[in-house]
C-alpha positions as a Markdown table, in Angstrom:
| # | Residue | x | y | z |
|---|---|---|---|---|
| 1 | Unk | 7.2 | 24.4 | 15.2 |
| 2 | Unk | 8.4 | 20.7 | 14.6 |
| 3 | Unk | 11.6 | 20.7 | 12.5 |
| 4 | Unk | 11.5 | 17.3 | 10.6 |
| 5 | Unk | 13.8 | 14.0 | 11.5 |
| 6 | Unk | 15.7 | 12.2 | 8.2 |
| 7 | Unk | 15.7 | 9.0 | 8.3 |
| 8 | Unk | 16.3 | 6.4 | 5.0 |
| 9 | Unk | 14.0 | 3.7 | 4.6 |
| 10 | Unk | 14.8 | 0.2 | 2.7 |
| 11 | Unk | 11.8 | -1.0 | 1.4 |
| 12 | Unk | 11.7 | -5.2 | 0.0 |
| 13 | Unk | 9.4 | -5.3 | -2.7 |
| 14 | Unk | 6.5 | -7.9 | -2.1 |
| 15 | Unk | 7.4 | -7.9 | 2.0 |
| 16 | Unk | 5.1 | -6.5 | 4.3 |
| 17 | Unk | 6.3 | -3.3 | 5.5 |
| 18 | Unk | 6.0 | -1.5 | 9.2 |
| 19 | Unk | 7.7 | 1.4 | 10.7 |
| 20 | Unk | 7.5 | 3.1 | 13.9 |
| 21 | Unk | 8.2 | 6.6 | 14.6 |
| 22 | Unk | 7.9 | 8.1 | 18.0 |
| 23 | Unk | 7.7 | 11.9 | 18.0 |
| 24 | Unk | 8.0 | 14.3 | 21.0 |
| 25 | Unk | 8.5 | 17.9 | 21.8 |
| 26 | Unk | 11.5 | 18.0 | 25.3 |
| 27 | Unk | 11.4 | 14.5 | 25.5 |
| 28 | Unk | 7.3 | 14.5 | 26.3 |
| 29 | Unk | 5.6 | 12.1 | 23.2 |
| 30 | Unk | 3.1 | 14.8 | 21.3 |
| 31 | Unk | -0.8 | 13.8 | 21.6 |
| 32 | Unk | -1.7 | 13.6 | 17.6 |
| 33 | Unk | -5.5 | 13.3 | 18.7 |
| 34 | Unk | -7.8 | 15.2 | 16.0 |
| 35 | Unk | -4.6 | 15.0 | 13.5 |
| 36 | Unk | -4.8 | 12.7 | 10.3 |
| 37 | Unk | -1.6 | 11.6 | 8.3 |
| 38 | Unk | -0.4 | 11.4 | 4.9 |
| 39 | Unk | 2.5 | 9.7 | 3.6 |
| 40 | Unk | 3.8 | 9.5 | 0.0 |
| 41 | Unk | 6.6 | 8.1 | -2.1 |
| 42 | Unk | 7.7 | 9.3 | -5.1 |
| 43 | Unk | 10.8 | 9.1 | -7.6 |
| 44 | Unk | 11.6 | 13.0 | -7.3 |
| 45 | Unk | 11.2 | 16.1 | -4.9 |
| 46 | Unk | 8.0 | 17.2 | -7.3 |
| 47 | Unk | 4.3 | 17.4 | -6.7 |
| 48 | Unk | 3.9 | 16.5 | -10.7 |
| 49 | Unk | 5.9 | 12.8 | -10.4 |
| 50 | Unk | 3.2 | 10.4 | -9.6 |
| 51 | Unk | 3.5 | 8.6 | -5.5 |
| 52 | Unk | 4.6 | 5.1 | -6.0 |
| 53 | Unk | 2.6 | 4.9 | -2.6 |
| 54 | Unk | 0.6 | 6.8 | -0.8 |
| 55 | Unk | -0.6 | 5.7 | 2.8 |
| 56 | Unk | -3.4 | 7.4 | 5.2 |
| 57 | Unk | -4.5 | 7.6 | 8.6 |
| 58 | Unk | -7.1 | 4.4 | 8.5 |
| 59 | Unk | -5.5 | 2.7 | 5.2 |
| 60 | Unk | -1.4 | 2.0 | 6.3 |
| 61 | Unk | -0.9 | 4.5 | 9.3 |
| 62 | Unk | -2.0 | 4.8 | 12.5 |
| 63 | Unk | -1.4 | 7.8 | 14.7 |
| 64 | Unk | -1.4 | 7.1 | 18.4 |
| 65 | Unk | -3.8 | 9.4 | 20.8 |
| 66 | Unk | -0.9 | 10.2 | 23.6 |
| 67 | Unk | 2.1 | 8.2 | 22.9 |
| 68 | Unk | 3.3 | 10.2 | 20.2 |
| 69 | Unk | 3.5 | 7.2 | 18.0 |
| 70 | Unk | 3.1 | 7.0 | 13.8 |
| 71 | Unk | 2.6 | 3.5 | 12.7 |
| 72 | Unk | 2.8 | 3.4 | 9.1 |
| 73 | Unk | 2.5 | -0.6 | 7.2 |
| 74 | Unk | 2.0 | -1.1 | 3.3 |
| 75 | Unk | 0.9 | -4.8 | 2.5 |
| 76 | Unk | 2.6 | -7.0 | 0.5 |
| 77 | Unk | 1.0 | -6.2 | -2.6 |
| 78 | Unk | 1.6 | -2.3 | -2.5 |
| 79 | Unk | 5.1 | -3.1 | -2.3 |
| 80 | Unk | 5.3 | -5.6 | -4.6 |
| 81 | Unk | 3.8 | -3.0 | -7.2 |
| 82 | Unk | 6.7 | -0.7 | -6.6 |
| 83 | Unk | 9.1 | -0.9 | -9.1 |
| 84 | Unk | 12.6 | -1.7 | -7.7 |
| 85 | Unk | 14.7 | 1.6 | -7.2 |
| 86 | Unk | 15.6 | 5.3 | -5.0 |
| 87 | Unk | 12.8 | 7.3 | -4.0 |
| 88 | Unk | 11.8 | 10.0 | -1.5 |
| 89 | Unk | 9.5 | 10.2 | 0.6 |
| 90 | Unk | 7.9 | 12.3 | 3.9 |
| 91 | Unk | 5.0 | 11.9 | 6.1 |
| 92 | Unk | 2.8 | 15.0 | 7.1 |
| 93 | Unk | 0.1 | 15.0 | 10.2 |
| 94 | Unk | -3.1 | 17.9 | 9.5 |
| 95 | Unk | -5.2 | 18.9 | 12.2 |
| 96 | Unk | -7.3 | 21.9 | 10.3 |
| 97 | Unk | -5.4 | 24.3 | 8.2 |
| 98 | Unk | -1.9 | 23.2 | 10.3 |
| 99 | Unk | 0.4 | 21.0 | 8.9 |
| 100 | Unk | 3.6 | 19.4 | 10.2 |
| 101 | Unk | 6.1 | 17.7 | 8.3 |
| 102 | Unk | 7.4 | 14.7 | 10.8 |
| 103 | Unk | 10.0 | 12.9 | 8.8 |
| 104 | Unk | 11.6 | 13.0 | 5.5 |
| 105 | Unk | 13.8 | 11.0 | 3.5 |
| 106 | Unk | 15.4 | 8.3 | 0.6 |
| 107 | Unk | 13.0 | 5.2 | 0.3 |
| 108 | Unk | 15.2 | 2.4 | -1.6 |
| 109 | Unk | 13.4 | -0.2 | -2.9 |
| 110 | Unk | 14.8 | -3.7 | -2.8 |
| 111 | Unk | 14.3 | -6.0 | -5.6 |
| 112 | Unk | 12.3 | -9.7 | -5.1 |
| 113 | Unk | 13.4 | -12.6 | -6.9 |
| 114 | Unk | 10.9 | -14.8 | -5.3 |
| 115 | Unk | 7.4 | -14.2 | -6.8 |
């Protein structure tokens, strides 16, 4: 079992947005090959609160085959449709009925002032 990392994101509304996350088991980067990924931001903890943004394996995250990498990029736009604020967030890999939780945390949204 895979305990999850925290880590806070800061998030500038109408910016591109990319984050790498490396995952590995003692050190050795975890093959995520037949896995797809899901990640979601919302305002609470809640299944009911609507995702700000939602990103999937082939639409704003890429799961690498053997170097345990988790790219995950939202375009300009799907930021800029955030509304400014704190949110939560986690990203989950599937492979079947087995789900793993990689990392969890706050999601702060930055304000723009250029539009």
């Amino acid at each position: 079992m895979i305990s999850p990392g925290t880590y806070n994101m800061t998030c500038y509304q109408g910016s591109t947005f990319d984050k790498t996350f490396t995952a590995t088991n003692d050190s050795t980067p975890i093959n995520w090959t037949g896995y797809t990924a899901k990640l979601q931001v919302r305002q609470y903890v809640n299944t009911s609160d609507t995702a700000v943004l939602t990103l999937t394996t082939g639409s704003g995250i890429t799961a690498g085959a053997n170097d345990g990498k988790i790219i995950i990029s939202a375009t300009a736009t799907q930021t800029g449709a955030i509304p400014q604020g704190n949110y939560v967030y986690d990203l989950e890999l599937t492979s079947g009925s087995y789900v793993v939780r990689i990392v969890q945390g706050r999601f702060t949204v930055d304000g723009q002032v250029t539009s």
